[in-house]
Every structure is written in structure tokens, then in C-alpha cells.
C-alpha positions as CSV (number, residue, x, y, z in Angstrom):
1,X,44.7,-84.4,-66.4
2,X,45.6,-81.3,-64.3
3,X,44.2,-78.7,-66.5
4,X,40.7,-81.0,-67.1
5,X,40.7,-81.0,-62.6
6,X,40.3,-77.5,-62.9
7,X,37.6,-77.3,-65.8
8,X,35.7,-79.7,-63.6
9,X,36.4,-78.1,-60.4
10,X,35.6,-74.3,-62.4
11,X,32.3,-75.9,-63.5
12,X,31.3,-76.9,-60.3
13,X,31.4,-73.7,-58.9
14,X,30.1,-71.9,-61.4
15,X,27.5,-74.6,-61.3
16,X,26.7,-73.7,-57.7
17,X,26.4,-69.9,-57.8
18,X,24.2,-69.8,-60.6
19,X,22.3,-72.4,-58.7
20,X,22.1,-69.4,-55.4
21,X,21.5,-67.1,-57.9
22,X,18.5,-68.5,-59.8
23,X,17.2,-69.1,-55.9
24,X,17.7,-65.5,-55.1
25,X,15.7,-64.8,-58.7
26,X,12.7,-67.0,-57.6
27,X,12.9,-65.6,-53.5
28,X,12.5,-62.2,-55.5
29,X,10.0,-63.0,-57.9
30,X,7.3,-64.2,-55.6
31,X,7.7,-60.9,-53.5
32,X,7.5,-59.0,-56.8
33,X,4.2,-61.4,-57.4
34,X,2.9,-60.8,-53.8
35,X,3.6,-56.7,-54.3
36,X,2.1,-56.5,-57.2
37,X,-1.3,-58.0,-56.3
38,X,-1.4,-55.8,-53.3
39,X,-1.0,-52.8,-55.9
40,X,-3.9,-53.9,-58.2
41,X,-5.8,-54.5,-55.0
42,X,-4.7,-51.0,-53.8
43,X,-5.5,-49.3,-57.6
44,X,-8.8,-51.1,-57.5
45,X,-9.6,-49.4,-54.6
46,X,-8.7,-46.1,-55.7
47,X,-10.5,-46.5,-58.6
48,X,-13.5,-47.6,-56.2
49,X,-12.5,-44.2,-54.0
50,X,-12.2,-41.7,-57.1
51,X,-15.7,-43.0,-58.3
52,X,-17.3,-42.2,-54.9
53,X,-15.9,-38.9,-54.9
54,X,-17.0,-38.2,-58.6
55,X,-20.5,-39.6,-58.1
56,X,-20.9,-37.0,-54.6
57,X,-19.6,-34.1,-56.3
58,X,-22.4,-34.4,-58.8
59,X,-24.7,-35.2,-56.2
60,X,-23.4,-31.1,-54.7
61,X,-23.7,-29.7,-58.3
62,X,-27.3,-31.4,-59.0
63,X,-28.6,-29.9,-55.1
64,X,-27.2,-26.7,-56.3
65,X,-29.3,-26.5,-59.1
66,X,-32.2,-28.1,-58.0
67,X,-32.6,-27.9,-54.7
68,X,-35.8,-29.1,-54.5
69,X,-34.1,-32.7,-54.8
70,X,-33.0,-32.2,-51.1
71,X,-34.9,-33.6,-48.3
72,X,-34.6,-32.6,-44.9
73,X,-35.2,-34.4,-41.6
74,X,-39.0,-33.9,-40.5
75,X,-38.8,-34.0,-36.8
76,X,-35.7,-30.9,-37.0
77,X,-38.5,-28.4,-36.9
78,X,-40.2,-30.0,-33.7
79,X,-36.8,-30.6,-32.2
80,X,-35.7,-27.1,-32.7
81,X,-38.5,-25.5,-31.1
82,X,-38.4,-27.9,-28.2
83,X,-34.7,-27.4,-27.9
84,X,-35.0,-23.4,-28.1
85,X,-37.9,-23.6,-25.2
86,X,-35.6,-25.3,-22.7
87,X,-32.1,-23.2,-23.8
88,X,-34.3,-20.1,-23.0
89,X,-35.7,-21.4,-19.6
90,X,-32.1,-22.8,-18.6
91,X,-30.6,-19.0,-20.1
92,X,-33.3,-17.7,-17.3
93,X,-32.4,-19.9,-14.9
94,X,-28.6,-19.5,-15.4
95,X,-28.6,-15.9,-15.1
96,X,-30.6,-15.6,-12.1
97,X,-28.6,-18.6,-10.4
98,X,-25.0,-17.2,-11.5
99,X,-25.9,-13.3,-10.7
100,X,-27.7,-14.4,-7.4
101,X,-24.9,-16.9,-6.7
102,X,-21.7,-14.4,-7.5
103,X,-23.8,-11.9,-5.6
104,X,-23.4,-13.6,-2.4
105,X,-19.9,-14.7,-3.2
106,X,-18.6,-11.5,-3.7
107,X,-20.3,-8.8,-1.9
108,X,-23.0,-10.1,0.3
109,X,-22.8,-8.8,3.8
110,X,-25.0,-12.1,5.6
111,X,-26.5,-12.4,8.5
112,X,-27.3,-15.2,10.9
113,X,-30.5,-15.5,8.8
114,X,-28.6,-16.6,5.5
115,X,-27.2,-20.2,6.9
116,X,-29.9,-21.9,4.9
117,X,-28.4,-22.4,1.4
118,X,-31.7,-20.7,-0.5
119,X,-31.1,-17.7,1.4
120,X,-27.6,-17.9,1.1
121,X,-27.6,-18.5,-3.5
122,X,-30.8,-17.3,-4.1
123,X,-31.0,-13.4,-3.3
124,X,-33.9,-11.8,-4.7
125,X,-32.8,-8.9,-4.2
126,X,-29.5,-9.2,-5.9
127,X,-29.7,-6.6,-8.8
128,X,-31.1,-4.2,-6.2
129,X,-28.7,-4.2,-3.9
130,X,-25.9,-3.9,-6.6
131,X,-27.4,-1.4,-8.0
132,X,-27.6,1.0,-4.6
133,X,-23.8,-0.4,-4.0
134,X,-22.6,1.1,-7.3
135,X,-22.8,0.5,-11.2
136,X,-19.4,-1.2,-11.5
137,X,-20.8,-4.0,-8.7
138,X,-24.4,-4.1,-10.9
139,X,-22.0,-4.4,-14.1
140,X,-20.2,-7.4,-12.2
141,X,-23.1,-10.0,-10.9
142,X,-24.7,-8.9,-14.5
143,X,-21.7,-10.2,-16.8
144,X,-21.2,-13.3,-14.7
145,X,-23.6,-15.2,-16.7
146,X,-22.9,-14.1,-19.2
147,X,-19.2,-15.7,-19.1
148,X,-20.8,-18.8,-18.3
149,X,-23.6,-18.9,-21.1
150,X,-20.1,-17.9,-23.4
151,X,-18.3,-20.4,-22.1
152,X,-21.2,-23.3,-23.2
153,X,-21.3,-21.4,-26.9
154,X,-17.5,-22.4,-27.3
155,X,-18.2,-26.0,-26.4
156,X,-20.8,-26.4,-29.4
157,X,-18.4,-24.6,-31.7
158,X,-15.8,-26.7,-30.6
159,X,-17.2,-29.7,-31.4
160,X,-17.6,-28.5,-34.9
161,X,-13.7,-28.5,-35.1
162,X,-12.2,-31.8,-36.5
163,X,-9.4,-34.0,-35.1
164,X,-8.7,-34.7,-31.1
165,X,-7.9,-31.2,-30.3
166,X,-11.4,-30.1,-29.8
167,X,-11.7,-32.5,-27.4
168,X,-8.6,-30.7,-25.2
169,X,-10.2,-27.4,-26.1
170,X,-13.6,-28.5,-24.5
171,X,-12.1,-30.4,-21.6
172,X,-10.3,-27.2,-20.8
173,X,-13.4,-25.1,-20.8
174,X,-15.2,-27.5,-18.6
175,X,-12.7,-27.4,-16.4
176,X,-12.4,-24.1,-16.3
177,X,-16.0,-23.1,-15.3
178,X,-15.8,-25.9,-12.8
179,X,-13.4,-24.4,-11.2
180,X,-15.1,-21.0,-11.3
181,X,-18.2,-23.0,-9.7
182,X,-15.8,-24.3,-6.9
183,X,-14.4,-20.8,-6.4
184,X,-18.3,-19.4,-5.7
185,X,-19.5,-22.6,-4.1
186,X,-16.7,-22.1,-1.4
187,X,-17.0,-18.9,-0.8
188,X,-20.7,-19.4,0.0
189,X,-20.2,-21.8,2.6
190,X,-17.6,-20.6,4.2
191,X,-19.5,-17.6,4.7
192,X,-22.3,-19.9,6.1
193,X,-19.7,-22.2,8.2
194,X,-18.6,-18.6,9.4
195,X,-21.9,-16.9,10.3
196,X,-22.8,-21.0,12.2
197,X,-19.4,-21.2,14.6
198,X,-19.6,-17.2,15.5
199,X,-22.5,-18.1,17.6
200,X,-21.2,-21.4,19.2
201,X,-18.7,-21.0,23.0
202,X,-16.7,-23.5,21.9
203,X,-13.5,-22.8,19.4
204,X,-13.6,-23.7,16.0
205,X,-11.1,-24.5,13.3
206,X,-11.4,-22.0,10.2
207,X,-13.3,-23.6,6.7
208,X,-10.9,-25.3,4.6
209,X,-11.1,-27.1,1.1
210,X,-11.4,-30.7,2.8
211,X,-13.8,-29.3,5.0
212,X,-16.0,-28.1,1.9
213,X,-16.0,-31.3,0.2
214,X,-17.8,-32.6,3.0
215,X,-20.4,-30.2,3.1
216,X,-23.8,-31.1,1.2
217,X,-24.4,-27.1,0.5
218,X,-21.2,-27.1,-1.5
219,X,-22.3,-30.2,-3.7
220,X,-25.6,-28.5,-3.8
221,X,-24.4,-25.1,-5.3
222,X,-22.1,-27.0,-7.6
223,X,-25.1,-29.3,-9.1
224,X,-27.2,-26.2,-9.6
225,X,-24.6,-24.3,-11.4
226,X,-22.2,-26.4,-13.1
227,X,-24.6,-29.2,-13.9
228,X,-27.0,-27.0,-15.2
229,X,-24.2,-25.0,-17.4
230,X,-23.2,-28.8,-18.5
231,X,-27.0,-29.2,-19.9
232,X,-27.1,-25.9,-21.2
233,X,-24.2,-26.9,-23.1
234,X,-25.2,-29.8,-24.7
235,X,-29.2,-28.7,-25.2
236,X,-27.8,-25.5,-26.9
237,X,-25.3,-28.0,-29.2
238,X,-28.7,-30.0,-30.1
239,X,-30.3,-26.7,-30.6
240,X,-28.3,-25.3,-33.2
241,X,-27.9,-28.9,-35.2
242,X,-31.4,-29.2,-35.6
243,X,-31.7,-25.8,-36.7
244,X,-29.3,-26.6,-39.1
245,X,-31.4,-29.5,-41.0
246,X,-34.5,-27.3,-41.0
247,X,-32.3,-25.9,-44.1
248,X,-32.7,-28.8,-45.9
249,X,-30.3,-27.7,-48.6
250,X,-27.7,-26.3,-46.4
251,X,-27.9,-29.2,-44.7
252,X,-27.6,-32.0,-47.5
253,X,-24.9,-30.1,-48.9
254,X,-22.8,-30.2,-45.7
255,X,-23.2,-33.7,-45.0
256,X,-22.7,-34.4,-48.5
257,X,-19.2,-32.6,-48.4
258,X,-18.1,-33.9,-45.1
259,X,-18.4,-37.5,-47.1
260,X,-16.4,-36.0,-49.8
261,X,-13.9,-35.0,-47.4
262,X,-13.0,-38.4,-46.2
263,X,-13.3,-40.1,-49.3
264,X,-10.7,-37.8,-50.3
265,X,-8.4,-38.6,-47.4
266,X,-9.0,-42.0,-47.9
267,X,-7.9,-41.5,-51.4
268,X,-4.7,-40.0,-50.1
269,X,-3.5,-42.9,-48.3
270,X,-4.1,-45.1,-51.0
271,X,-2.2,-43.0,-53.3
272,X,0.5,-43.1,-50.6
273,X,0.1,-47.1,-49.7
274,X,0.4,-47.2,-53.8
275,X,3.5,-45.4,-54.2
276,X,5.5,-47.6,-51.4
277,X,4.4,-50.6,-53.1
278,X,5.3,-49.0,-56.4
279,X,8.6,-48.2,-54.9
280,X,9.1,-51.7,-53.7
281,X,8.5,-53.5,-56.7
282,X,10.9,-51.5,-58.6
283,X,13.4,-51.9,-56.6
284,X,12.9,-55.7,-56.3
285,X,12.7,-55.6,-60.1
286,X,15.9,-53.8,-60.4
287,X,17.3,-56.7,-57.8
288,X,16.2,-59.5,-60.7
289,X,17.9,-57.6,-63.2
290,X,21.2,-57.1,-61.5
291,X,20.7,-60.5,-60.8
292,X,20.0,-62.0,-64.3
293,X,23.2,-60.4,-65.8
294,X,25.6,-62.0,-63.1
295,X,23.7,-65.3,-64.1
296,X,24.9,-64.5,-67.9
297,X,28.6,-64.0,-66.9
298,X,31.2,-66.2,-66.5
299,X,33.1,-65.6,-62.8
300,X,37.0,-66.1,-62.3
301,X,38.3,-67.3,-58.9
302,X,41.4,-65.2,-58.1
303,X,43.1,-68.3,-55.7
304,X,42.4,-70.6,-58.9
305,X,43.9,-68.5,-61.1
306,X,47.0,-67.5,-58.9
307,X,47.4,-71.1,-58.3
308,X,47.0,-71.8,-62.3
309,X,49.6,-69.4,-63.5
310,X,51.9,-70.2,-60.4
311,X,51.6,-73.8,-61.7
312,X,52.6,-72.7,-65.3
313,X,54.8,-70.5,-64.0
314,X,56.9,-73.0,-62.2
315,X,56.7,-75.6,-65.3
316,X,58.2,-72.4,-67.5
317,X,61.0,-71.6,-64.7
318,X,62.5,-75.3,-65.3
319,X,62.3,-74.8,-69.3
320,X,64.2,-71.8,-68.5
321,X,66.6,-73.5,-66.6
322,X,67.5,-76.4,-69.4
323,X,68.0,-73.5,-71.8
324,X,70.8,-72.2,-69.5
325,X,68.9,-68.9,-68.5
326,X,70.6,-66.6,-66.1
327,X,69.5,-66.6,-62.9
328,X,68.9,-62.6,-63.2
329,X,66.2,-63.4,-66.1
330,X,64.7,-66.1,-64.0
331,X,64.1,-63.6,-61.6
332,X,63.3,-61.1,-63.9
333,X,60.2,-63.2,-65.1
334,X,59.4,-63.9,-61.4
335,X,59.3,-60.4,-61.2
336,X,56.5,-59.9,-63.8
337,X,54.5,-62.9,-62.8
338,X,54.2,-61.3,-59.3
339,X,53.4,-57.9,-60.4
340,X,50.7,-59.2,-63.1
341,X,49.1,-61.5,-59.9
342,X,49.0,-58.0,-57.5
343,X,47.4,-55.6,-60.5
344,X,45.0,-58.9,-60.9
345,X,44.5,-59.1,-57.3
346,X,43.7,-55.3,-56.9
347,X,41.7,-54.8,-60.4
348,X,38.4,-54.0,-61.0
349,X,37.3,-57.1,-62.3
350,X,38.6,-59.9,-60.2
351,X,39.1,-59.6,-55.9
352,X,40.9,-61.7,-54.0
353,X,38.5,-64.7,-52.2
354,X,35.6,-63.1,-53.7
355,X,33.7,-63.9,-57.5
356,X,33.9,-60.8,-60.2
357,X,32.7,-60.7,-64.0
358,X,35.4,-61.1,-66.4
């Protein structure tokens, strides 16, 4: 009656884990499922991807080699010429405003005369008068604008550049010529605020920065210079794009390759969204296998077992005993049962409160 106890008991826990463990199967399976048709969704759209970029690289080869198929954009040629018209009359405009301005900035001498802010920027006379104070100062108001006009190429080639560091690169150079703006803007007035207190009786305090933000000549020579630069900027960006579609092949061709550049990033993160998943599932899949062979085995207990052979064990001691066995061979045997239980306890295939495969 004992011995069927522990069948039933046995049964019922062998019952009960492969219960847990057909549930862990099934958990497992349906996130295999779920995986796997998010990787056919992801390999359809790779396949979708790869097409694109197979279809645009013949589109290249086939402008190549007749590139008569490539049509341009009909209003670039218009565009252009517009565009060059007013980069050349804002070119004008900036060199005379920047050599005129850093003129006065630098080494004008003025006069009481010069406190209106055209006579103070705009100094006819500019290259003149440089040129009588030496070549080195001519060389100076000269290569001003030229910085300036250098400064607005860099921003269209720039914005060429991919990614969000051209956009650090071109807030730095605006920032940079609007400081070199503020630098000339304040020098001018505080020559003008100079020349205006040195004929007043009354003390006043020296020009400051706060003190040339609230002067309407300062926000004048700013507008005229750094504005106009800003314009200059983007007009000259224009410029040179439409250029760029008046060659209609070029211009296909480039367009056609910037799509074939992100079609082939696009491809890369779908090859790298496919290989997690890939990854996933296989190790979910080698989850069910490990699984399925624990189902197949059969699991010994090691607190039943102890508790079986201390049963026997203790049904053999009193055989022992009516056969009139020493007390030394009792203990003997008590000896061995113990040992057997510990190398049990401690093997490889059994742990103590804890199911193993026989």
C-alpha cells in the first residue's frame, strides 16, 4: 500500500511539471510564431528594398548610355540667370559696403562731418585714401570682402554635406561673420558717439556694448552688412543648384544616386532588424528543444528517494536484527546507506530539493 502511495504521489508530480513544461512550450511557441512573421514581414521588405535599388541602378546605367533619356527642369536656365544677376549686384554691393565699412572701422580719421551714418559706412573715397596711406592698408579694406563673400561660399558647400553636422558647421560661420559685423558696426558708432559728446559742455560716459544696442546706426550697419551677406548666401546656394539641373544628365544622375543611397541604408537596417529577429527565434527555438527533451525524461525527487531507501533501509535493519547480526555490521550497512544517499545527493544527475534527469 506504501510503495503504490508513492507511485501515485511520483505520478502526480511528474504529472504536474510536464504540465509547466508543455505551458512554457506553448508561451514559447507563440513568440517563435509572432518573430517569425515579423521576419517574413522584414524579408519582404528587403526584397521590396533590393528591387528598388536594382531597378535605379539600371535607371544610372541606361542615362549613361543614352543620355538623351534625361530630362531636365525647364525653368533652371531662367532661374540661373536670374540668380547670377542678383549674386553679381549683391558681390558689388558687398564689396563696396565691407571695404567702405572696414575703411572707417579701421583707419578713418572723422570729422564732425561724419556723424551721419552714410558718411560715416559709405566712404567714396575709400580705395583712395588707402591707397595714399600705404599698399598694406589698400591690401586690407580690399580682402575684407572678400572673407565675407568666402565665408557665404562655405555655407552652400556645407549644405551639400550630409548628416547634422553641416548644420554646426554653418551655424558657426554665421556666427562668426556676425560677430565680425558687430566688431565694425561698433567701432563705427563709437567713433560717431565720440565725434557727438566732444562737442557737448556737459560730461559724458564712454560708448559701451549696452549702449550700442540701443543705437539705431548700429542696427543699421548690421542690416546692411550681415543681412545682405545672409541673402548673398542663400541666392548664391540657389544659384549654383540651378546651374546644376541645366545639366540635365549630371543632374538626373545625382538625384538618381542620392535615392540609391538611402535605399541602401534602408536596406542596412533591415538586414540588421532581420538578424535580431533571426537571432531571437533561434534562441527561442533552442528554448523548445531543451524543453521537449525534459518533457521525454522521467525526474527523480531526491527527498522521495532518501525517504524510500531510509524506509527500506529500516525494514532491512530489523531482518538484520532477527538473524542475530552484530551490531558493528548493522552499522556497517548504516554506513554504506549514508554514503550512497551523500554521492546521490551531490551527483550529477539528481540535487537535493530540486528535479534532475535520471
Amino acid at each position: 500500500m506504501q510503495l503504490m502511495r508513492y507511485i501515485q504521489k511520483d505520478e502526480i508530480k511528474q504529472n504536474e511539471r510536464k504540465s509547466k513544461i508543455k505551458q512554457e512550450i506553448s508561451t514559447i511557441e507563440s513568440k517563435n510564431f509572432n518573430i517569425e512573421s515579423e521576419l517574413k514581414e522584414e524579408q519582404e521588405k528587403l526584397i521590396h528594398e533590393e528591387n528598388k535599388i536594382e531597378k535605379i541602378i539600371k535607371d544610372i546605367d541606361n542615362i549613361k548610355e543614352n543620355p538623351k533619356i534625361a530630362s531636365g527642369d525647364s525653368f533652371a536656365k531662367a532661374s540661373f540667370w536670374i540668380g547670377l544677376v542678383i549674386i553679381i549686384f549683391l558681390t558689388i554691393y558687398l564689396f563696396v559696403f565691407y571695404s567702405s565699412a572696414s575703411y572707417s572701422a579701421f583707419f578713418k580719421n572723422f570729422t564732425p562731418d561724419d556723424t551721419k551714418i552714410t558718411q560715416a559706412i559709405f566712404d567714396p573715397q575709400a580705395i583712395s585714401k588707402a591707397w595714399i596711406d600705404g599698399f598694406t592698408e589698400l591690401i586690407f579694406i580690399m580682402a575684407i570682402p572678400a572673407v565675407f563673400l568666402g565665408l557665404g561660399f562655405l555655407i552652400h558647400k556645407f549644405s551639400e554635406e550630409k548628416g547634422l553636422g553641416k548644420y554646426l558647421k554653418i551655424s558657426g560661420l554665421i556666427l562668426v561673420t556676425f560677430l565680425f559685423d558687430f566688431i565694425i558696426a561698433y567701432a563705427i558708432v563709437k567713433e560717431i558717439y565720440n565725434i557727438k559728446i566732444g562737442g557737448l559742455f556737459t560730461t559724458q560716459p564712454p560708448m559701451d556694448v549696452s549702449m550700442a544696442f540701443e543705437e539705431v546706426n548700429f542696427w543699421i550697419i548690421i542690416f546692411a552688412g550681415f543681412v545682405v551677406y545672409i541673402i548673398w548666401g542663400l541666392v548664391f546656394d540657389f544659384t549654383m543648384k540651378e546651374y546644376e539641373k541645366m545639366d540635365k544628365v549630371r543632374f538626373a544622375i545625382k538625384n538618381k544616386e542620392q535615392k540609391l543611397a538611402e535605399y541602401k541604408t534602408e536596406c542596412k537596417k533591415i538586414k540588421a532588424e532581420i538578424s535580431s529577429l533571426q537571432t531571437e527565434k533561434n534562441n527561442l527555438q533552442g528554448e523548445v528543444d531543451r524543453l521537449k527533451i525534459q518533457l521525454e525524461t522521467y525526474i527523480l525527487y531526491f527527498n522521495d528517494v532518501r525517504e524510500g531507501i531510509n524506509n527500506y533501509f529500516t525494514g532491512w535493519v530489523g531482518y538484520l536484527k532477527s538473524t542475530s547480526s552484530s551490531q558493528n555490521h548493522i552499522q556497517d550497512c548504516e554506513g554504506i546507506k549514508e554514503k550512497f544517499l551523500l554521492d546521490l545527493e551531490h551527483s550529477e544527475f539528481i540535487k537535493k530539493n530540486l528535479a534532475s534527469s535520471n
